[in-house]
PLY file of the C-alpha trace (Angstrom):
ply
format ascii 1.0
element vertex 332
property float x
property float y
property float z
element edge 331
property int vertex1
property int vertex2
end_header
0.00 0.00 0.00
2.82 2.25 0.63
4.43 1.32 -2.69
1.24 2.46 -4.54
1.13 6.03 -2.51
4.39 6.97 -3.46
4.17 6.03 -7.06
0.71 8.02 -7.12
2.54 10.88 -5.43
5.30 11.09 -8.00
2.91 10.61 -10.81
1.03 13.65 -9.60
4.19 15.37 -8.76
5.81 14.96 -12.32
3.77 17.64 -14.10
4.62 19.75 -11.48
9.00 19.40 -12.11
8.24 19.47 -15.23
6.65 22.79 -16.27
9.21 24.86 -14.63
11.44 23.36 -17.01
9.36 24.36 -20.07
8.97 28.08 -18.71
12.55 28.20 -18.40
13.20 26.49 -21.71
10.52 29.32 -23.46
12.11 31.94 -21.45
15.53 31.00 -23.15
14.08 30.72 -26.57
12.54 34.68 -26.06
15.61 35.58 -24.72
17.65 34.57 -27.61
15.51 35.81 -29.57
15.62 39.01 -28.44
19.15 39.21 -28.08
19.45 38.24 -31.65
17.22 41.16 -32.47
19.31 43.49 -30.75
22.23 42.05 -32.30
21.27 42.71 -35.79
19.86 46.16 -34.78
23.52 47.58 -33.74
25.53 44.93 -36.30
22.88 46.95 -39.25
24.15 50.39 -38.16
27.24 49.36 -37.96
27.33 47.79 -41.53
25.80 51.14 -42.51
28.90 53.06 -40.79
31.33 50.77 -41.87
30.04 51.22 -45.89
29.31 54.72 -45.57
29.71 55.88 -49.58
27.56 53.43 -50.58
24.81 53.98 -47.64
25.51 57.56 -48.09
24.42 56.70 -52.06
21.68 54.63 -51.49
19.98 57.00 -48.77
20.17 60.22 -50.96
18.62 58.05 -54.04
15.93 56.82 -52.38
15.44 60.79 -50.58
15.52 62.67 -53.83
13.06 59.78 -55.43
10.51 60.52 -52.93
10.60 63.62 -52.57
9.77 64.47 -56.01
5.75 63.27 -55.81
5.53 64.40 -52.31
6.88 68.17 -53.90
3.73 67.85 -56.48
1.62 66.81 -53.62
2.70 70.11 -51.90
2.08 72.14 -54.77
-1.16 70.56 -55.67
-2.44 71.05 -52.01
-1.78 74.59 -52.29
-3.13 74.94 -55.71
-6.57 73.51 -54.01
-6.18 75.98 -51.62
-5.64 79.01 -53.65
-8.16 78.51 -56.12
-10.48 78.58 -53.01
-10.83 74.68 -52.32
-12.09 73.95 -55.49
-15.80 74.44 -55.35
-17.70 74.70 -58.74
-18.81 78.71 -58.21
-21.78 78.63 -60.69
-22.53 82.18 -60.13
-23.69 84.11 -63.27
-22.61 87.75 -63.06
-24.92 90.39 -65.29
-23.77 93.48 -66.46
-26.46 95.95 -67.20
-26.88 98.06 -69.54
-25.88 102.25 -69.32
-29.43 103.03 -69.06
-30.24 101.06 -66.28
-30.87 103.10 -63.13
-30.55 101.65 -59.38
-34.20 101.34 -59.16
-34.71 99.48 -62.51
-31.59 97.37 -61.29
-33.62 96.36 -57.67
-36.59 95.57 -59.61
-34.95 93.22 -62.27
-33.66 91.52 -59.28
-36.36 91.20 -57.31
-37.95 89.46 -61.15
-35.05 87.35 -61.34
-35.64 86.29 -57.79
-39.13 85.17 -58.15
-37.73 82.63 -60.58
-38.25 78.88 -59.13
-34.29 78.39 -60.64
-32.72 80.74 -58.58
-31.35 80.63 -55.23
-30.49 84.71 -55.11
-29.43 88.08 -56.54
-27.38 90.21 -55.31
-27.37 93.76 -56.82
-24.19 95.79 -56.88
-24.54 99.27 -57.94
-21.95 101.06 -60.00
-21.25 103.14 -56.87
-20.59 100.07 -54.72
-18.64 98.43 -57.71
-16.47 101.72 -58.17
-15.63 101.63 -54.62
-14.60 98.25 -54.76
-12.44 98.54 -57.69
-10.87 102.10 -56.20
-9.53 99.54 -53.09
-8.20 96.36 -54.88
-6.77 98.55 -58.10
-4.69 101.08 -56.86
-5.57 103.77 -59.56
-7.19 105.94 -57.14
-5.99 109.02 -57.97
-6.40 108.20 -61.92
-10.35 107.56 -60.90
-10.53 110.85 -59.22
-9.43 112.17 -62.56
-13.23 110.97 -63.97
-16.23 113.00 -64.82
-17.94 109.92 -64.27
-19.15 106.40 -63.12
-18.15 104.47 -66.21
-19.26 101.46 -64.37
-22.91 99.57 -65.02
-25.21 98.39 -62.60
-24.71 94.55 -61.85
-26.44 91.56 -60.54
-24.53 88.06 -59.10
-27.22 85.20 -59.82
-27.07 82.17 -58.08
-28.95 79.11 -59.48
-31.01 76.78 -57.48
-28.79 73.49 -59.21
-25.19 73.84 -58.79
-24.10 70.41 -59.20
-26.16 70.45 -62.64
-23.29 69.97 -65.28
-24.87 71.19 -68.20
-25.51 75.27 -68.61
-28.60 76.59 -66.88
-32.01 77.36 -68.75
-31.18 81.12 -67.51
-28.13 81.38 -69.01
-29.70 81.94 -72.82
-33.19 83.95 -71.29
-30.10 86.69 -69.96
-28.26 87.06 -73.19
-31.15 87.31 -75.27
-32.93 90.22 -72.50
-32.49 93.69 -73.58
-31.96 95.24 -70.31
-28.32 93.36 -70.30
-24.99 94.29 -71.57
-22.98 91.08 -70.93
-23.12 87.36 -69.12
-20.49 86.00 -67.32
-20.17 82.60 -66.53
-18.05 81.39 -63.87
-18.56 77.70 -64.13
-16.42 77.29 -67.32
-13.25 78.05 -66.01
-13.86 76.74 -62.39
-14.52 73.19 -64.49
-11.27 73.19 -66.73
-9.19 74.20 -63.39
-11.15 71.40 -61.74
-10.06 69.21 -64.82
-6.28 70.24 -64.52
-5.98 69.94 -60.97
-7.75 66.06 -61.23
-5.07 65.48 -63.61
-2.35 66.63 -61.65
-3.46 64.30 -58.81
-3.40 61.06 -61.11
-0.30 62.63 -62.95
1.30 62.38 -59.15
-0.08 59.09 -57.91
0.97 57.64 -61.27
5.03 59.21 -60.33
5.06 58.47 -56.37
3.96 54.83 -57.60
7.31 54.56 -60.14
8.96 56.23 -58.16
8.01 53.83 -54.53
8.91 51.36 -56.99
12.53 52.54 -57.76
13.65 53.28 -54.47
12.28 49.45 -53.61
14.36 48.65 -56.39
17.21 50.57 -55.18
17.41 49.16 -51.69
16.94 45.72 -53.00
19.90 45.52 -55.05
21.32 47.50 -52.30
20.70 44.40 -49.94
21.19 42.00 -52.80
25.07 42.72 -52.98
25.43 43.12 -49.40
24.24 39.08 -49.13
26.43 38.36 -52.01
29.34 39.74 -50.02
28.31 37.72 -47.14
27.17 34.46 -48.83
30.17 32.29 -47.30
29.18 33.41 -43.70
24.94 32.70 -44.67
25.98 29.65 -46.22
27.82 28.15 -42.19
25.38 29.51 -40.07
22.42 27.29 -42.67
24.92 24.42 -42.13
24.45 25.17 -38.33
20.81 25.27 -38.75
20.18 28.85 -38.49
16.35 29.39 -39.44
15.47 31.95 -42.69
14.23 34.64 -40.21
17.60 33.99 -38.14
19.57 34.93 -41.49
17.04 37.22 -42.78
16.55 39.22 -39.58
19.78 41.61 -40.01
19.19 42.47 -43.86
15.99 43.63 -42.53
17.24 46.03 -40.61
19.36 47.14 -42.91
16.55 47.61 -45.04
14.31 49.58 -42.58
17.50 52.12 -41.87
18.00 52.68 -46.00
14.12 53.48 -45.87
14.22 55.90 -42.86
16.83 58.05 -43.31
15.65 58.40 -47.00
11.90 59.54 -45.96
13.77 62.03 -43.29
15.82 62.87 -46.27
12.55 63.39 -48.26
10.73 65.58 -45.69
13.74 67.85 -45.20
14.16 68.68 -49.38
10.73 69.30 -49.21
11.37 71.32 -46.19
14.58 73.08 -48.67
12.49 73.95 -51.61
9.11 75.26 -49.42
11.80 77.52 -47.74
13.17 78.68 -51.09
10.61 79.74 -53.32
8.52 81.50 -50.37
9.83 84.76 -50.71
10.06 85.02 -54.12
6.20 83.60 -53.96
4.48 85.75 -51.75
6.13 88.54 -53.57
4.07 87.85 -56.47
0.78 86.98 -54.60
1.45 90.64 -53.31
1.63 92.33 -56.42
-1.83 90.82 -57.11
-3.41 91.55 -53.54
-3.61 88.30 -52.52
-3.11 87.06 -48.96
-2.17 83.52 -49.37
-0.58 81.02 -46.85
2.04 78.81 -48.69
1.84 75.47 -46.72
4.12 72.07 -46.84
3.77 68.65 -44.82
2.24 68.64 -41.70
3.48 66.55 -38.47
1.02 63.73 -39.73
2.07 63.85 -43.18
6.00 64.10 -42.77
5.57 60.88 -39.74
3.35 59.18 -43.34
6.71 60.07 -45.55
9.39 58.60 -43.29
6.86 55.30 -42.33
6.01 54.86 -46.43
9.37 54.73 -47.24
10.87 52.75 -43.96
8.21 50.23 -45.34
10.07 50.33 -48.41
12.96 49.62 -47.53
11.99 46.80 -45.54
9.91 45.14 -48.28
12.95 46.06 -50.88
15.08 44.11 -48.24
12.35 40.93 -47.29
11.95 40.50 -51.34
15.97 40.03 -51.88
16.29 37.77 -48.58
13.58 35.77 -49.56
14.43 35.05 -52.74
17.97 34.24 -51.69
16.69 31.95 -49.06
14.55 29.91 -51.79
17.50 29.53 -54.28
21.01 29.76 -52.46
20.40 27.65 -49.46
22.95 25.22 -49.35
22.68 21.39 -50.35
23.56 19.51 -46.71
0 1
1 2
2 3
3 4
4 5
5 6
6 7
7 8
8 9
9 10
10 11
11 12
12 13
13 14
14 15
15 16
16 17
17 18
18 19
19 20
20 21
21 22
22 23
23 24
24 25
25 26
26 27
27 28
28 29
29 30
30 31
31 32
32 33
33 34
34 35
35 36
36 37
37 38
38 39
39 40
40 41
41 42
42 43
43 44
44 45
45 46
46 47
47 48
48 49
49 50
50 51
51 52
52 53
53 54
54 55
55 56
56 57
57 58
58 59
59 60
60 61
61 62
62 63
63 64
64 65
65 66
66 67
67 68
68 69
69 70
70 71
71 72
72 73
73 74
74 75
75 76
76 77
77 78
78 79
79 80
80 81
81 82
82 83
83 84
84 85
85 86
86 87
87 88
88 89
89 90
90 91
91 92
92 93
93 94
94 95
95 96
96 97
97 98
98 99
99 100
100 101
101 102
102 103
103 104
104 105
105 106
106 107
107 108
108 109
109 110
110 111
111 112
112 113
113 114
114 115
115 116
116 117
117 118
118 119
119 120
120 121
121 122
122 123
123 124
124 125
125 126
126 127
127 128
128 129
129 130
130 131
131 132
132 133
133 134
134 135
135 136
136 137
137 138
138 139
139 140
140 141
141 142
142 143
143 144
144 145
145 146
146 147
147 148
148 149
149 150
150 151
151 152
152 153
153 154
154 155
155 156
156 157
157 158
158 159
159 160
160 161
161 162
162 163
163 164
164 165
165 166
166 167
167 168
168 169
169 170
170 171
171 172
172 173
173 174
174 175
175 176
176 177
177 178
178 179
179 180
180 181
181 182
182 183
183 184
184 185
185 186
186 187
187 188
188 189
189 190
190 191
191 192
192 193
193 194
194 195
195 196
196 197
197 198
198 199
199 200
200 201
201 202
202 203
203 204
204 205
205 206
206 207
207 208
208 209
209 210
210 211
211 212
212 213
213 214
214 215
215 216
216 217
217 218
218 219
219 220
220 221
221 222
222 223
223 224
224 225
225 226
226 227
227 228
228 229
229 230
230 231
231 232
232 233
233 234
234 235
235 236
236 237
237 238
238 239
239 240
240 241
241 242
242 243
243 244
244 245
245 246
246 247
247 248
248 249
249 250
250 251
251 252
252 253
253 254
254 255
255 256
256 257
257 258
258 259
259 260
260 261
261 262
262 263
263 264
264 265
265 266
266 267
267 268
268 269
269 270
270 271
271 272
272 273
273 274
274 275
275 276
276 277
277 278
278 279
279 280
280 281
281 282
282 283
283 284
284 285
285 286
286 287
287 288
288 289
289 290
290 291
291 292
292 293
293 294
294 295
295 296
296 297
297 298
298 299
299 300
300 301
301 302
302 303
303 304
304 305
305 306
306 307
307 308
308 309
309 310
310 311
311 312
312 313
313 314
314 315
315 316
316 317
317 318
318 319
319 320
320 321
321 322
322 323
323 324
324 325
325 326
326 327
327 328
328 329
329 330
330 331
């Protein structure tokens, strides 16, 4: 009976002994692992130190190649924001004729505004619109030389539609009334900048995707000599059975550093050239009196530049490795 309680006891008892052993043998595995991690973190930068012309190479490539779509992105942005976000004005500005008093103007309006096709009118009067052009022109003392209003009466029409794509109804009853001089149309132009700013957008999503694509390409064959220069030392630690992510873990890095440093690189000539051309910029947004705010990246959008093109580099890097792994591993 005593026989049987103590082999009970150490059956019960063996799980026990056991799993401390298997903690400590998972412990060691997370261990190593990390230490290999940190290994091939500091042996990566010092690879980079150590082959500093080439990294030096490699890190202004891949800079200059992305900063070139993020520059048109930039320029685009503030293009959107100087031509006042974009949205399709379909105002219709009438010019009256000479003979039309103030009076006749309000109650053209106020006939216009009945209409079930239009939002509003706003009369200006050629007083008001004299005044206005006095302030923004800058030939006040040539006005003062004037007998005269030269300017007509006008009314700004809003239609009821402004998403409708085709030319309003309105547009024709205007030119063909007698009481007006002239219909402008703002729509038109507001469209085609509409059009050329679209274009630019796919014009720079088309580049930034080449151009992701080079500087992949670039750190790849980057990485790709860099294992070819280190294929006898790959080639023992395989023999030793060293797993793929054991021997693909410091090319990695590598990878991720090439891809950093170039987005930072990116951001900063983007930084360069914002700097540059400001002056000379808002000197010619004076000269037109126009208040505009040149912008570049934003926090958010300079942390997006330097994490696209880390990415990069690491997938320019886990492409090469990979492929290596799948055709150069040694024959035991």
């Amino acid at each position: 009976m005593a026989s049987r309680r103590n082999s009970s006891n150490r059956l019960r008892e063996a799980p026990a002994t056991q799993l401390p052993r298997e903690r400590r043998a998972v412990s060691a595995r997370l261990q190593a692992w990390f230490e290999h991690h940190r290994g091939s973190f500091r042996s990566s930068l010092r690879r980079l130190r150590d082959r500093a012309w080439s990294s030096i190479l490699t890190v202004l490539v891949m800079g200059i190649a992305l900063a070139l779509p993020f520059l048109l992105h930039v320029l685009l942005d503030n293009a959107r924001s100087l031509s006042g976000g974009l949205q399709e004005a379909r105002e219709i500005t009438v010019f009256l004729t000479s003979g039309e008093d103030d009076a006749a103007a309000r109650a053209y309006a106020s006939e216009l505004d009945a209409r079930s096709d239009v939002t509003s009118v706003t009369v200006r009067t050629p007083a008001e619109g004299l005044a206005e052009f006095r302030q923004l022109s800058g030939f006040a003392e040539a006005l003062d030389v004037l007998e005269g209003n030269p300017l007509p009466g006008m009314l700004v029409i809003k239609p009821r539609d402004p998403a409708l794509a085709a030319d309003p109804a309105l547009l024709a009853e205007l030119k063909a009334d007698p009481r007006v001089d002239m219909v402008q149309y703002d729509a038109a132009w507001r469209q085609r900048l509409s059009a050329i700013l679209r274009f630019g957008e796919r014009s720079m999503l088309a580049l930034m995707g080449l151009l992701g694509l080079a500087s992949l390409l670039v750190v790849g064959n980057t990485i790709r000599m860099d294992i070819q220069a280190r294929a006898e030392e790959i080639a023992v630690v395989q023999l030793m059975g060293a797993s793929d992510g054991f021997v693909r873990r410091p090319f990695l890095y590598a990878g991720f550093w090439y891809g950093l440093i170039g987005g930072l690189l990116a951001v900063l000539a983007v930084g360069i050239v914002e700097l540059s051309v400001r002056a000379p910029l808002f000197d010619l947004l004076a000269s037109y009196q126009n208040r505009f705010a040149l912008h570049g990246f934003n926090l958010l959008e300079a942390l997006a530049v330097v994490a696209i093109s880390s990415l990069l580099g690491w997938l320019g890097a886990w492409i090469v490795t990979t492929r290596y792994l799948l055709t150069g591993r040694p024959k035991t």
